[in-house]
C-alpha positions in Angstrom: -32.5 -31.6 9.3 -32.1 -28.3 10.8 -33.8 -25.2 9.9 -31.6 -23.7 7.2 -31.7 -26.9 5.1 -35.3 -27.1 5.2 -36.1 -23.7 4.2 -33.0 -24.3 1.1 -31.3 -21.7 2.3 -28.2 -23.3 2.6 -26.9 -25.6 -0.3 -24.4 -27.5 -0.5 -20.9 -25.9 -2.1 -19.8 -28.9 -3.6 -23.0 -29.4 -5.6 -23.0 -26.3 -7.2 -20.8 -26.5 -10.3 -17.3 -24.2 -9.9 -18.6 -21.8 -13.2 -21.5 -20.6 -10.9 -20.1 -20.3 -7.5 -17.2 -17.9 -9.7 -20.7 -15.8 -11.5 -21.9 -15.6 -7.5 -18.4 -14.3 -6.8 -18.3 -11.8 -9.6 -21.8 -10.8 -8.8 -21.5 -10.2 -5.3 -18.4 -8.2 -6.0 -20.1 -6.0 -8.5 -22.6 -5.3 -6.2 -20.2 -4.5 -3.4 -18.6 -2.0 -5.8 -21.4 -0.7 -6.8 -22.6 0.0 -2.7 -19.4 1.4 -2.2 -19.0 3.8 -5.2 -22.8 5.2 -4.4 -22.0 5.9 -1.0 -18.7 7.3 -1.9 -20.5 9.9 -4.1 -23.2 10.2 -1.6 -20.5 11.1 0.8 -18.8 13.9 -1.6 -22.1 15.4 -2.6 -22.9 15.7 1.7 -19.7 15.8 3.4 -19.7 15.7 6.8 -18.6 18.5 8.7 -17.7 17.1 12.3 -18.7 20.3 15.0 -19.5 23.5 14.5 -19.4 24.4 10.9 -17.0 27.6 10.3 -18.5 29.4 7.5 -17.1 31.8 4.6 -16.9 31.9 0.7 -15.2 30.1 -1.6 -14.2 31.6 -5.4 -14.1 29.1 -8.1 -10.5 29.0 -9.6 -11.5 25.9 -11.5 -13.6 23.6 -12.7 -13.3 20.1 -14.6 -16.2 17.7 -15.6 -14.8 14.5 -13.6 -18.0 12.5 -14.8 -21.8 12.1 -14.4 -24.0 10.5 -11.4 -26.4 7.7 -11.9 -29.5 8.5 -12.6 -29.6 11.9 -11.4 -27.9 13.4 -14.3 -26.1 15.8 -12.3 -22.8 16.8 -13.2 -20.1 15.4 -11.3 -17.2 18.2 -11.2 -14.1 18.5 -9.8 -13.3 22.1 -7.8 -10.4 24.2 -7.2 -11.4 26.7 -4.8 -9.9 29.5 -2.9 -11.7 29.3 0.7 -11.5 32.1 2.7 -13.1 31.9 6.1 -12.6 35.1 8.7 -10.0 34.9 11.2 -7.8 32.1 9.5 -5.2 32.6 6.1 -7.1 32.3 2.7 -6.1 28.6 1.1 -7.2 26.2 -1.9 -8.7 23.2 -1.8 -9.9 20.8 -4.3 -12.7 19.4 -3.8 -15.0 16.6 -6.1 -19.2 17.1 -5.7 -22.2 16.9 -7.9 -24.1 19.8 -8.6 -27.7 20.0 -9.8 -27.6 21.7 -13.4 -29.6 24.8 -11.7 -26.6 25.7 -10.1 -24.6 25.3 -12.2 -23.7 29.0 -13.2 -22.9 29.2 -9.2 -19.6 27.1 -9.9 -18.0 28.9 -13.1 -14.5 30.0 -12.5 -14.6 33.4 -11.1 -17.9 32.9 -9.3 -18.2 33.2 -5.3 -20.6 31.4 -2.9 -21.3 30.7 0.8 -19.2 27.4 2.0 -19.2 25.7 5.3 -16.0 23.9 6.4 -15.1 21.7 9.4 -13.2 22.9 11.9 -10.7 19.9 12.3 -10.2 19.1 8.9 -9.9 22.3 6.7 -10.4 20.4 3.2 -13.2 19.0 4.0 -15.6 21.8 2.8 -19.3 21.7 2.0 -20.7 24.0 -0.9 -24.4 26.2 0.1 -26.2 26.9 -2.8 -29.6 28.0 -1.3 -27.8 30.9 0.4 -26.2 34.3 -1.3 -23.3 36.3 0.2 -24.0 38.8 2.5 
């Protein structure tokens, strides 16, 4: 008997009835979902900004509810913004992120703050809220 038998970790496919091995299935799927929806929204709250980080400002010229986080209870929004950052043409981008309800009022249509956005990859743009425009 080798190792993994006599611990039971392994078992025996056939034994287990085809109703359970399809719950284990479903499970493990659910939970692979889950892992990859959480560090999907992970990744849209932090995206990363390969290199040097070119910074300007962004003006809100929209903003939708697109649903909540788990467990934070921070609003999950959708953003169009106008990015302008110095030396380069002003564009929009939308861009999805969860903001803590403090900061809210910082993302209102009309509003301006401090962005960061990657160099090689112009929509990929990262919102600063502990910062004010100088």
């Amino acid at each position: 008997m080798d190792a993994a038998h006599a611990l039971g970790i392994l078992h025996d496919l056939a034994a287990i009835p085809l109703r359970e091995r399809i719950g284990y299935l479903i499970g493990i799927a659910v939970m692979i979902g889950a892992a990859v929806g959480a560090i999907r929204r992970w990744m849209q709250r932090n995206p990363t900004i390969r290199g040097d980080a070119l910074t300007g400002t962004a003006q809100v010229l929209s903003m939708k509810r697109a649903g909540w986080l788990d467990n934070d209870h921070r609003p999950y929004l959708r953003l169009k913004l106008g990015v302008q950052v110095p030396g380069q043409e002003p564009y929009e981008v939308t861009v999805q992120r969860s903001v803590d309800s403090v900061y809210l009022s910082r993302v209102q249509p009309g509003a301006t703050l401090p962005v960061q956005v990657d160099p090689v990859n112009p929509q990929i743009v990262r919102l600063i809220f502990d910062q004010s425009i100088a």
